[in-house]
C-alpha positions, 0 to 999 in steps of 0.5 A: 584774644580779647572779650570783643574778638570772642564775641564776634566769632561767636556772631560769625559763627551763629550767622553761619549756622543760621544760613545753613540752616535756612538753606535747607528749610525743608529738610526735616519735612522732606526726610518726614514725607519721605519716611511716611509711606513707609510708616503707611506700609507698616501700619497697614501690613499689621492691620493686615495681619490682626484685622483682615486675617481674622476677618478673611478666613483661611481660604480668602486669608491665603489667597490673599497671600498669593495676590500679594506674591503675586504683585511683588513678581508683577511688579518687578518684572514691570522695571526691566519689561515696562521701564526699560522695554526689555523682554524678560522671560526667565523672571520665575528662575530668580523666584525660585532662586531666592526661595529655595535660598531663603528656604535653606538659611531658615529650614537649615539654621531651625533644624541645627540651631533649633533641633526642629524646622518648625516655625518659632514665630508669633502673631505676625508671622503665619500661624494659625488663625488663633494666637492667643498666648503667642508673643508679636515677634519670635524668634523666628520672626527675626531670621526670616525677614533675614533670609528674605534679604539673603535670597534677595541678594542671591538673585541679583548677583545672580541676576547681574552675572546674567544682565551684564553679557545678555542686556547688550542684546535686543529683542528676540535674543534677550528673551531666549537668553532669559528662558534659557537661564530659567530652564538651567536653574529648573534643572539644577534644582531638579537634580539636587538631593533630598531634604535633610531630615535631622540635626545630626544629618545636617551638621555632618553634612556641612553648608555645601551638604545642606545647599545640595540636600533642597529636596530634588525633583520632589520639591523642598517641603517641611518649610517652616510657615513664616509667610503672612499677610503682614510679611506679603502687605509690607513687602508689597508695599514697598515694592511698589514704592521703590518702583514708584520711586524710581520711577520718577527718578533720573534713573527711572527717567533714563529707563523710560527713555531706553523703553522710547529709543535706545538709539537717541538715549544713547546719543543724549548720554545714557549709558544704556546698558548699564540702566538695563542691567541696573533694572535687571539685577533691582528686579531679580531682588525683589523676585527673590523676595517672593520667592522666599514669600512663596517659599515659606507660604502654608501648606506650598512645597516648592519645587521645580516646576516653580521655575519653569516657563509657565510661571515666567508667563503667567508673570509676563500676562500680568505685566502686559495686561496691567500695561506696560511701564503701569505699576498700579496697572500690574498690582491691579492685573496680577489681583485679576489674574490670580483671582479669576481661576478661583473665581471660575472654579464653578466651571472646573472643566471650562475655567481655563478656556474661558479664561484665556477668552477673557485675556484675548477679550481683555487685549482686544479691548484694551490692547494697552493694557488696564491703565497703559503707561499711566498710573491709577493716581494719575490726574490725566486718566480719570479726566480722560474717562470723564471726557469719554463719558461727557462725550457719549453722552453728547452724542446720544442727544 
């Protein structure tokens, strides 16, 4: 092959490369937009933690935590109850499912690798309000992040043995399924046995002793503390973007058409009950998450109660009062709901009854929810609100 031959292989070569190149002229920029929330949701997470805790207190700093849990189970409950109009009422067994799985990879692996269940972690996770002297990351910095995503896994299996025969029903029925597998898995921790207490006793008892021994109908206390605003913000943040995602997804699109009319979503192809069961098993994920935020929360033991129908109601009160399908809306709702108890603590004796007005005041009002269907960075909510306002303001003239 002559100079000439080599030449124009070389052109040839280079013209194809360049349209290649120029038929993807986005692609670094939209990988970079695509990576930006995430970096958003690291660097508020952080400053969360070293800005906000010390500013906040104890007190505000952990009830912060719990908004924070909170809004991971709202909004996931949100994908199968908002997205794909199911009725689900066993959320909290999938929250106690992946706490007390996480709580066991992290308490267990401590006590026989460490000799003790106490924290090794660093700024970041949470210690106390001072932290000088202690490093960003310690070691258990590294395994709870880890047991997070095991009792993640868990209850999504777990959630998929469960979606795949019960998401072919409708209603009602879907429901009961679902407070029934709550109750199963209320019982099954209750009787478990207790906690062991020693390295010794861990390692004769072997992983099938130490799945057992998760502290029965007394709750799985001594967790070691890892929970902090950093870990709640950063896994807040992203389950809010995964449901925004998929929301405006063709998946999300599918869902929302199975909410609307299951009937004609199936006449137009979708495979209905493989959507359903996909929305299911994503939010048991994210439940097991926050479960094990919750689980590893100062000063909480968890414990039976944790997946029993009350918890699953509370959930549900957050998705329905922040509207259905909303996921601002269930962020802003489970910040009311977990904030309002507190908030009335002035009026102990009556401060379940007038919150209970409140939510019956709430529904009579807004019988849609805070936001409905829309979203709080929706062009069309704010433009509504300024034509009501325009519009009584005509009228009062």
């Amino acid at each position: 092959m002559n100079g000439r031959a080599w030449k124009n292989m070389a052109s040839s070569d280079a013209n194809l490369l360049s349209l290649i190149t120029a038929s993807r002229p986005g692609a670094a920029p939209t990988l970079l937009r695509s990576a930006l929330p995430v970096v958003v949701i690291v660097a508020l997470a952080v400053m969360a933690q070293v800005v906000l805790k010390g500013l906040l207190g104890g007190y505000y700093a952990d009830l912060a935590i719990t908004i924070g849990v909170n809004i991971v189970l709202a909004v996931s409950l949100t994908i199968v109850n908002g997205f794909t109009g199911q009725f689900s009422m066993g959320h909290a067994g999938f929250l106690a499912v992946g706490g007390y799985v996480s709580g066991a990879v992290t308490y267990y692996f401590s006590l026989t690798q460490w000799g003790s269940a106490a924290a090794a972690g660093g700024r970041l996770s949470g210690m106390p309000l001072s932290t000088e002297g202690l490093a960003w990351l310690g070691a258990g910095d590294v395994l709870f992040p880890v047991a997070l995503l095991i009792g993640g896994l868990v209850s999504a299996l777990l959630g998929l043995a469960v979606g795949l025969p019960s998401l072919r029903l409708r209603g009602d029925y879907l429901a009961i399924v679902t407070l029934g597998f709550g109750e199963i898995i209320r019982v099954v921790i209750q009787q478990s046995g207790p906690a062991l207490k020693t390295p010794e006793a861990a390692e004769q008892a072997g992983v099938l002793g130490m799945a057992t021994g998760l502290g029965g109908a007394l709750g799985f206390g001594g967790l070691p503390k890892y929970t902090s605003l950093f870990w709640v913000v950063l896994f807040a943040g992203l389950t809010m973007l995964v449901a925004y995602r998929i929301k405006t997804s063709t998946s999300g699109r599918a869902m929302l058409s199975v909410r609307e009319d299951e009937i004609a979503a199936e006449a137009m192809g979708v495979n209905t009950t493989r959507t359903k069961v996909w929305a299911f098993v994503i939010a048991a994920f994210f439940a097991g998450i926050a479960g094990g935020l919750y689980a590893h929360k100062l000063g909480v033991a968890l414990g039976p109660v944790d997946a029993g129908f009350q918890r699953s109601f509370d959930i549900i009160i957050m998705v329905v009062l922040g509207g259905l399908g909303s996921i601002s809306g269930a962020a802003l709702a489970a910040v009311v709901v977990t904030m309002l108890p507190e908030y009335l603590r002035a009026v102990a004796d009556y401060r379940m009854i007038i919150f209970a007005l409140a939510l019956i005041l709430m529904m009579i009002l807004r019988p849609k929810g805070l936001l409905g269907v829309r979203e709080v960075w929706d062009a069309d909510l704010w433009r509504g609100l300024f034509r009501r306002g325009k519009s009584a303001k005509g009228g009062g003239k």
